[in-house]
C-alpha positions in Angstrom: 116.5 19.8 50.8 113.2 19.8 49.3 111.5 16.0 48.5 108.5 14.9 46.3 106.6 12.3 47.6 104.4 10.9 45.2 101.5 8.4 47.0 101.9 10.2 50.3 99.1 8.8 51.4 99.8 4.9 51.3 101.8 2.9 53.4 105.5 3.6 52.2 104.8 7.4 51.4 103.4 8.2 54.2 106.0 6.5 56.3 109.2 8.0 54.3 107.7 11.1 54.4 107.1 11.2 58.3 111.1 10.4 58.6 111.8 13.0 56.5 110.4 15.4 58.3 111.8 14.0 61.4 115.0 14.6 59.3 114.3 18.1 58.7 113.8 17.5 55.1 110.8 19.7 53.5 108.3 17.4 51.9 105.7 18.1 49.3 103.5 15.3 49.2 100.8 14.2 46.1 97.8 11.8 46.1 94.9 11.1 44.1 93.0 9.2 46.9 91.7 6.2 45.0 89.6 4.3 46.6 91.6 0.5 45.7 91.4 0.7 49.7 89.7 2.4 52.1 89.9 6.0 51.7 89.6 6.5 55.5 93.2 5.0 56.3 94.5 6.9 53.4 92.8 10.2 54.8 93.8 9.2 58.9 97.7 8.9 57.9 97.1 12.1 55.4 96.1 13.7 59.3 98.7 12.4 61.0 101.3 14.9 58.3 99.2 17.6 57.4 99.7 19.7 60.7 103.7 19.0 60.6 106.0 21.9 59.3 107.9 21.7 56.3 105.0 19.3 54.8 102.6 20.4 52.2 100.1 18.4 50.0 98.2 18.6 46.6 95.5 16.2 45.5 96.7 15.1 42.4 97.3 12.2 40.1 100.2 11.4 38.3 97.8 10.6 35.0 97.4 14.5 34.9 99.6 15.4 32.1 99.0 18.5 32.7 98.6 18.9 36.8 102.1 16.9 37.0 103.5 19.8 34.2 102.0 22.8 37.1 103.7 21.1 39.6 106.9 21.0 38.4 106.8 24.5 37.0 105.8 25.7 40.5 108.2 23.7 42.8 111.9 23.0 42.5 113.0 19.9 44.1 116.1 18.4 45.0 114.7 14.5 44.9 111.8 12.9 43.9 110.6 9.7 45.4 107.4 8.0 43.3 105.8 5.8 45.7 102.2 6.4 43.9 101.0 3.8 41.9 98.1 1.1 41.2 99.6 -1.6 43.3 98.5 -5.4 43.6 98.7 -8.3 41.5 95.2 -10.1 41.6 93.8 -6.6 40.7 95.4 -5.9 37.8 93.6 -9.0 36.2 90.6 -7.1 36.5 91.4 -3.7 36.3 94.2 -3.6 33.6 93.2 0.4 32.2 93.8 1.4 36.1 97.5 -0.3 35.8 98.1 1.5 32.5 96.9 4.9 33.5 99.0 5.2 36.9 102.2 2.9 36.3 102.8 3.9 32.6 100.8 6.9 31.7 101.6 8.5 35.2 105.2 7.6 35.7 106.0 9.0 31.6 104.5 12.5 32.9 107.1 11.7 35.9 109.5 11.5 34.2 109.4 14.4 32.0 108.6 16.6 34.9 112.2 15.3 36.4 113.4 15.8 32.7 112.4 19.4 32.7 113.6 20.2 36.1 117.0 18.5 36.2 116.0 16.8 39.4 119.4 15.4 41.1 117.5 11.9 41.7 114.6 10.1 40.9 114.3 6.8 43.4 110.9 4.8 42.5 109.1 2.3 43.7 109.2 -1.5 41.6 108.3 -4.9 42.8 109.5 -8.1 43.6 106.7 -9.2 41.1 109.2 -8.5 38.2 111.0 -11.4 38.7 108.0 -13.6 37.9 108.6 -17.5 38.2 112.5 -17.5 38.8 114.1 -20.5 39.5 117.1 -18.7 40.7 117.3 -17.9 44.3 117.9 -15.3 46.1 116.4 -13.2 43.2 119.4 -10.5 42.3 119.1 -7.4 40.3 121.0 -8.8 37.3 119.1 -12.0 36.8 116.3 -11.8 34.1 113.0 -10.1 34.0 112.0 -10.6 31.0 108.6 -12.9 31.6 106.7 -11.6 34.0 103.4 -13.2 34.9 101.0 -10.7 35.8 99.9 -6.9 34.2 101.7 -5.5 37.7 104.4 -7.0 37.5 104.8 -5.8 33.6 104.5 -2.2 34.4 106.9 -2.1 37.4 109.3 -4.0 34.4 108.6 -1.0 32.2 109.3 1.7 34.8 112.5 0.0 35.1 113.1 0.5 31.2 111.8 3.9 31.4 114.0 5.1 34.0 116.7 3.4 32.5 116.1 5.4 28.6 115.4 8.5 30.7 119.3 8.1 32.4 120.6 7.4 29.2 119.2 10.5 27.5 118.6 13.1 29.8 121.5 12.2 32.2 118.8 12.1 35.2 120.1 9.9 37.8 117.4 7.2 38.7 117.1 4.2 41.1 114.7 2.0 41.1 113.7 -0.2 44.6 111.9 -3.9 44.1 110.2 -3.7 47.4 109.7 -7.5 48.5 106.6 -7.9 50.4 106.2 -4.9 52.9 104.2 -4.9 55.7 103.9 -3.0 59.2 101.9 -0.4 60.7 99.7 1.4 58.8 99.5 -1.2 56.0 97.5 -1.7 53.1 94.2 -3.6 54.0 94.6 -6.1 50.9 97.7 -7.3 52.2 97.5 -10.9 53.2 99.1 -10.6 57.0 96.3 -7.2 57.2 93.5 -9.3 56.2 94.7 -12.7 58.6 94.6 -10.3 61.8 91.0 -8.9 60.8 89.5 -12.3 59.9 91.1 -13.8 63.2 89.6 -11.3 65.3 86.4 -11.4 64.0 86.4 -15.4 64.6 86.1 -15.7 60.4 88.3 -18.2 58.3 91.1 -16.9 56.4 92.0 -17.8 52.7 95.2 -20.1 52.9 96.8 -20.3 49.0 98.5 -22.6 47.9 97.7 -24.7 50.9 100.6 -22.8 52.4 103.2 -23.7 50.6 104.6 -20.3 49.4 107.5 -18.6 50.9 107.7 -14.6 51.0 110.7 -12.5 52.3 108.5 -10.0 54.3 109.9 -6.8 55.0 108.9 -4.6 57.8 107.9 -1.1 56.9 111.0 0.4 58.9 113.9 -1.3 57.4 111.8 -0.4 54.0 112.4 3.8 55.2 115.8 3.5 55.9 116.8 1.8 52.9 115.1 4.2 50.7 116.7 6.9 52.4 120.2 5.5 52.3 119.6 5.3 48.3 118.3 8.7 48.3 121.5 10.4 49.6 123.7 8.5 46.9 122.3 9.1 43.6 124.2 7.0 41.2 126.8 8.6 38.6 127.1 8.6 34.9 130.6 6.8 34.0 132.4 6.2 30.4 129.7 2.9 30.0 126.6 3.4 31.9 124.0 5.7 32.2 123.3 7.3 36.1 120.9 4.6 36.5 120.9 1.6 39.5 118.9 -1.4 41.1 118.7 -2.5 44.0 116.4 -5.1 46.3 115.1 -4.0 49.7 114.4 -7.1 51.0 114.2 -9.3 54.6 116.7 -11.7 52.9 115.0 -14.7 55.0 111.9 -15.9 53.6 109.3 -17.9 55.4 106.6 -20.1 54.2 103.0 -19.1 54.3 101.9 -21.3 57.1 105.0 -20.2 59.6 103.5 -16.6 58.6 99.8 -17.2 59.7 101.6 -19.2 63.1 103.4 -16.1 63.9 100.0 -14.1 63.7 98.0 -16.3 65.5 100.8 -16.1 68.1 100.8 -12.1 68.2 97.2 -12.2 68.4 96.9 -15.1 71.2 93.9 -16.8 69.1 94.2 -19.9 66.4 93.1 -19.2 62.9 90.2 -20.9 60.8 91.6 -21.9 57.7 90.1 -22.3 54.4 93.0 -24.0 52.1 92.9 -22.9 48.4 95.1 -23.5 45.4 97.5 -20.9 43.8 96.1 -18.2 42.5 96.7 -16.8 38.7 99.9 -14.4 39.1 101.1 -15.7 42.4 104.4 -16.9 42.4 105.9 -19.8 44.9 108.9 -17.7 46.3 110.3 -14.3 46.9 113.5 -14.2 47.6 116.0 -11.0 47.8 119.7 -10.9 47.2 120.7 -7.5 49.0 124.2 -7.9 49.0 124.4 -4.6 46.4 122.2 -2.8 49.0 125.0 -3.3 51.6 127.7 -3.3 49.1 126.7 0.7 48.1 124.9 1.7 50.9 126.1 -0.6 54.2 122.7 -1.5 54.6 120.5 -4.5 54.8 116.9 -5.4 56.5 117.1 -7.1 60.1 113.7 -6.9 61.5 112.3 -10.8 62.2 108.7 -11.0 61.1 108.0 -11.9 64.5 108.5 -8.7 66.4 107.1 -6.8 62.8 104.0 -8.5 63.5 104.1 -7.9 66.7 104.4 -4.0 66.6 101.2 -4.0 63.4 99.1 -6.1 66.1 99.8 -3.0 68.6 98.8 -0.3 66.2 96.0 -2.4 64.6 94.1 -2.9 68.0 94.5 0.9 69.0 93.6 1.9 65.4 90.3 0.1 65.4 89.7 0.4 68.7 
C-alpha cells in the first residue's frame, strides 16, 4: 500500500505517518513549511522520518496547481490522507487570503489529483469548529453546520461540500474527520495546553478566556492515529441513494472545562500557574462536544485516553525536547 500524507510535517501528519511506517505502509509525504509556527519543530519531526524506509518527501504546497498535477502524474497511490492546511481560528481573522489559498484553493487541486488518479480513498482532515455555536450536545455528524462563526471553521465546512460533490460525481470515496481539540507530543506551539506549559515554566502568566468557563473534549494525539487509520482501511461505498462519501467525529467524548485543564497542567508540571483572566475571544465557542457513537458503530472504535495521563506524556517530551 502506498499513502499520501499531505502536512507531513505538523502534528497529526507526522504522527500518522510514523505509524504507518511502523505498519509497513509506504508513505510519501508533502509540506510547504510555512512558518504559522516555528519552522524548527516542523523541520525536527521532518528528521525524525526522513531516514526511515519506505518514506519519501517533496516540499510542496497544495496551492500549486500545477506541482499537485506532477505529483499525481508521477506517483500512484492507493489512499490519500490531507492533513495540510492553514489551521487556527484566531488567525484566520487576520490572515483570511492564507485560509483561502490552502483550505480551498489547495484542497480543489486535491481533489482533482484524486479525481484523475481514481484514488480508492481520500480521508481529510475538518474541525470541530464547523459546528460553530451549537446548542445541541454531544455535537453529531448529522446536526447542522450551516453558521459557522469564524473563516476556519467555513473552509473546513466547504471541504466537507467539496468532498461530498466530488463522491457524487466522480464516485471517489471520501471521509472526512472533525478532529476535536488534539493535543500530545509534538504539538502545535499555538495550542493553548502548548503555550500553558511554556508560560508556567518560564514563571510568566497565562491568558485564561473566558475566565475559564469553556469546556473542550481534548483528544490525545494517539487515539487521533488510530482512528484515522481505522477509517482509512474502510472506505465508504456508493449505494442506490448516497454517494461514497462519510463523517465521522474523533473525539475524547468527555469534555472538561478550561480551568480543570490548566489544574491538570499545573499538576503534570508540579508548579501553580499565574493567571491573567480574559473574556471570550471572537470565534471561540463555549463547548466542544463529540458524539462518536458512528465511529464505534463502523469502525469499533472510540478515544479513551484521560487528559491527565495525555498531559502527562506532552510534559515528558516537552522537557526533553527543550532541554
Amino acid at each position: 500500500m502506498r499513502a499520501l500524507v499531505t502536512g507531513v510535517a505538523g502534528f497529526i501528519g507526522y504522527h500518522l505517518a510514523q505509524r504507518l511506517l511502523a505498519e509497513g505502509i509506504q508513505v510519501c509525504g508533502i509540506d510547504n513549511l510555512n512558518d504559522y509556527y516555528d519552522v524548527n519543530l516542523k523541520k525536527a519531526r521532518l528528521a525524525q522520518l526522513q531516514p526511515q524506509s519506505g518514506f519519501s518527501f517533496q516540499y510542496l504546497d497544495l496551492s500549486d496547481r500545477a506541482g499537485m498535477a506532477s505529483l499525481f502524474e508521477a506517483h500512484p497511490f492507493d489512499c490519500v490522507v490531507n492533513l495540510a492546511a492553514q489551521a487556527g481560528v484566531r488567525y484566520s481573522l487576520t490572515n483570511p487570503h492564507a485560509y483561502a489559498d490552502s483550505n480551498l484553493v489547495g484542497f480543489v487541486n486535491l481533489l482533482e489529483g484524486c479525481r484523475q488518479q481514481q484514488v480508492q480513498h481520500l480521508v481529510y482532515a475538518s474541525s470541530s469548529s464547523v459546528y460553530g455555536i451549537n446548542p445541541k450536545v454531544p455535537f453529531a455528524t448529522d446536526d447542522s453546520v450551516d453558521h459557522p462563526i469564524s473563516l476556519y471553521a467555513a473552509t473546513k465546512k466547504a471541504n466537507e461540500l467539496m468532498a461530498y460533490t466530488y463522491s457524487h460525481l466522480y464516485q471517489i470515496p471520501t471521509t472526512g474527520l472533525r478532529f476535536f481539540t488534539v493535543y500530545g507530543p509534538w504539538g502545535r506551539p499555538d495550542m493553548a495546553y502548548f503555550k500553558f506549559v511554556k508560560a508556567i515554566k518560564a514563571g510568566q502568566p497565562i491568558e485564561v478566556y473566558n475566565h475559564g468557563d469553556m469546556q473542550r473534549d481534548f483528544t490525545y494525539i494517539d487515539d487521533v492515529i488510530e482512528g484515522v487509520l481505522r477509517v482509512m482501511r474502510q472506505a465508504p461505498v456508493a449505494t442506490e441513494n448516497s454517494a461514497p462519501y462519510r463523517l465521522y467525529n474523533i473525539g475524547n467524548n468527555r469534555p472538561v472545562t478550561l480551568a480543570h485543564f490548566i489544574e491538570v497542567v499545573e499538576t503534570a508540571l508540579g508548579q501553580t500557574a499565574q493567571k491573567k483572566f480574559l473574556p471570550m475571544q471572537p470565534g471561540d465557542v463555549p463547548i466542544t462536544y463529540a458524539d462518536v457513537d458512528a465511529l464505534m458503530r463502523d469502525v469499533g472504535f472510540r478515544p479513551t485516553t484521560p487528559i491527565e495521563t495525555g498531559i502527562a506524556r506532552f510534559v515528558d517530551w516537552y522537557e526533553s525536547y527543550y532541554a
